[in-house]
VEXNURO-363148 format. One record per residue (C-alpha): residue in one letter; x, y, z; residue number from 1. Coordinates in steps of 0.05 Angstrom, whole numbers, padded with zeros to 5 digits. Each point is the difference from the previous one (the first is absolute). Layout:
! VEXNURO-363148
PT residuo     xx     yy     zz num
PT       A      X      Y      Z NUM
...
***
This chain:
! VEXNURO-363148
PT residuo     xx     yy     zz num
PT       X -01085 -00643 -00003   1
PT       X -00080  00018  00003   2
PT       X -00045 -00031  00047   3
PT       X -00054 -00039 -00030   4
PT       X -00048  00055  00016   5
PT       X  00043  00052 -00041   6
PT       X  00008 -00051 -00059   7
PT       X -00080  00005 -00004   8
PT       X -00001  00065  00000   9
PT       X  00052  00011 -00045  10
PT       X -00043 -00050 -00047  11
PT       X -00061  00031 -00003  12
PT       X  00033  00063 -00016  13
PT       X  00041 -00020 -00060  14
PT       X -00069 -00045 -00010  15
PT       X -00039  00066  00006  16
PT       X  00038  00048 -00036  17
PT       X -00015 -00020 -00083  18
PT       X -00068  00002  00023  19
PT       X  00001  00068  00034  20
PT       X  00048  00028 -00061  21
PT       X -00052 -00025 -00049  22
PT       X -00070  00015  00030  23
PT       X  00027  00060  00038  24
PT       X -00023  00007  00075  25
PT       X -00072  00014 -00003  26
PT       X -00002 -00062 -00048  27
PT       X  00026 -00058  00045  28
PT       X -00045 -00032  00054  29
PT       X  00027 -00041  00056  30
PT       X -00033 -00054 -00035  31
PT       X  00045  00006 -00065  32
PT       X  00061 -00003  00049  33
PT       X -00030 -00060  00037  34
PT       X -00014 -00033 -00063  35
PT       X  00075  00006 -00034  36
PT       X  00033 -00014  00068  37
PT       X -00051 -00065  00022  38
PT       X  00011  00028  00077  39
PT       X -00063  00018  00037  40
PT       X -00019  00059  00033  41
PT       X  00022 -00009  00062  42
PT       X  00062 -00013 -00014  43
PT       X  00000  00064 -00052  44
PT       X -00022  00050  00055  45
PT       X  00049 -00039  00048  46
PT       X  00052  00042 -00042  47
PT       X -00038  00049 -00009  48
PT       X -00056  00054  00023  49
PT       X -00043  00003 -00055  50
PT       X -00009  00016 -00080  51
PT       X  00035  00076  00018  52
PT       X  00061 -00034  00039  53
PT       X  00012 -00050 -00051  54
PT       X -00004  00051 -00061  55
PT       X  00054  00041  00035  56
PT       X  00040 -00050  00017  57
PT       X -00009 -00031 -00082  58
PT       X  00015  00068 -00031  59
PT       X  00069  00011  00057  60
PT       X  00017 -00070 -00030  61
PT       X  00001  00005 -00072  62
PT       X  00018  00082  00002  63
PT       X  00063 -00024  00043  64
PT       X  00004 -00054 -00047  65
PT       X  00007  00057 -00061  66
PT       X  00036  00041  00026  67
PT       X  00057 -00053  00020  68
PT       X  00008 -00026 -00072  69
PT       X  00004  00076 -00017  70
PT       X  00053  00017  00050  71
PT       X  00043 -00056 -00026  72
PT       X -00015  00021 -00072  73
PT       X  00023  00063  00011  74
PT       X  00056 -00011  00047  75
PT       X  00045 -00041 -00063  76
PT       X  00009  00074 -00025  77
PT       X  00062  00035  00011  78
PT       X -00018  00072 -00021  79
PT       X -00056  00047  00017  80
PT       X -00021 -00004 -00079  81
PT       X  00001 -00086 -00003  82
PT       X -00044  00007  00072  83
PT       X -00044  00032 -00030  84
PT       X -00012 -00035 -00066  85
PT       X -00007 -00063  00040  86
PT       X -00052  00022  00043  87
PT       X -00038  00028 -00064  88
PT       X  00009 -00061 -00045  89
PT       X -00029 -00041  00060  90
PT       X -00059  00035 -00015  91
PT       X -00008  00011 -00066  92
PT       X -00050 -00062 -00006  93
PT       X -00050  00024  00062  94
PT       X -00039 -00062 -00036  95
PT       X  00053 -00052 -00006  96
PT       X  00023 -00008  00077  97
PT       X  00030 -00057  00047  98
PT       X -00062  00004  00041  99
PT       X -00067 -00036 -00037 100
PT       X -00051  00058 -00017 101
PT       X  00047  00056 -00018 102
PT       X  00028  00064  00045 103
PT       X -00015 -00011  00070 104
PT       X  00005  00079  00018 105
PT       X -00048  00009 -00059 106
PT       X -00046 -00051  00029 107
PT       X -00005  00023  00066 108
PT       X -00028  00070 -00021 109
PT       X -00046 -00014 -00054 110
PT       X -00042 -00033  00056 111
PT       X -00045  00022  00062 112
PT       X  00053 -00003  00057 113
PT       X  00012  00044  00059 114
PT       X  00071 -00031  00003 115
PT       X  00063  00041 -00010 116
PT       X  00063 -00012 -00033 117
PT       X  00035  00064 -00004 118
PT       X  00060 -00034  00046 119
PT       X  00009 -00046 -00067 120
PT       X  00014  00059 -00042 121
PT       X  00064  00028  00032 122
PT       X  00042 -00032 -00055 123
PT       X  00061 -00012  00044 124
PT       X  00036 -00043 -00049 125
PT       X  00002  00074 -00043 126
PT       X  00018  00037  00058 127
PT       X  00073 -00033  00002 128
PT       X  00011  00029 -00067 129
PT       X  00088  00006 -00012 130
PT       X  00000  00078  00020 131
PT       X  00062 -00003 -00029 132
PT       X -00030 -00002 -00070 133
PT       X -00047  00051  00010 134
PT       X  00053  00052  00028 135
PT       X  00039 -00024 -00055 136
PT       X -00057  00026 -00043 137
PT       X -00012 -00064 -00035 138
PT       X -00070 -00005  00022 139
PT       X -00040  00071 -00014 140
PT       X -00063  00015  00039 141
PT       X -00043  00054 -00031 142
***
């Protein structure tokens, strides 16, 4: 069970996150988090250390966020081949997404940021692909 200290937190970054994915980083003030959340700023920077902490926290939270619903898209496959489909009809639509203002990963880049997501990019839920089918030579690589 969360304290009440992580329950705040965890609001203002499910609070935060639409308006991050829609105005990118550069685009949100404290202000515009202050104002959807109603807290004030001390509690805000009580959770966090500033603009740069929150961001990174905001973009871990809706990138983990992602790339959990994708995991558990992709895991219903039984084969190397259905894998793989899954994880490309998930994004097919980079416009039409779970997450208010479109493709997350997208939105992080097009923006000013110094933050890095390459640890987001490992695609583990492909990694498990059924080797089985691919010695099997039902899945070609060229």
């Amino acid at each position: 069970m969360l304290t009440k200290a992580e329950k705040t937190k965890q609001f203002i970054l499910e609070t935060a996150s639409p308006l991050y994915n829609e105005k990118g980083i550069s685009g949100v003030s404290i202000d515009d988090v202050l104002e959807a959340t109603k807290l004030t700023k001390g509690c805000l920077y009580g959770h966090f250390n500033g603009k740069e902490d929150l961001s990174e926290q905001v973009v871990d939270y809706f990138l983990k966020k992602i790339t959990e619903r994708v995991a558990s898209i992709v895991s219903k496959g039984k084969t190397a081949k259905e894998k793989i489909f899954l994880y490309l009809d998930f994004y097919k639509n980079p416009i039409d997404t779970y997450i208010a203002g479109g493709c997350p990963i997208f939105n992080t880049q097009t923006g000013k940021s110094t933050l890095s997501f390459k640890h987001y990019f490992n695609c583990d839920y492909l990694n498990d692909l059924n080797r089985q089918d691919i010695d099997e030579k039902k899945i070609k690589f060229v």
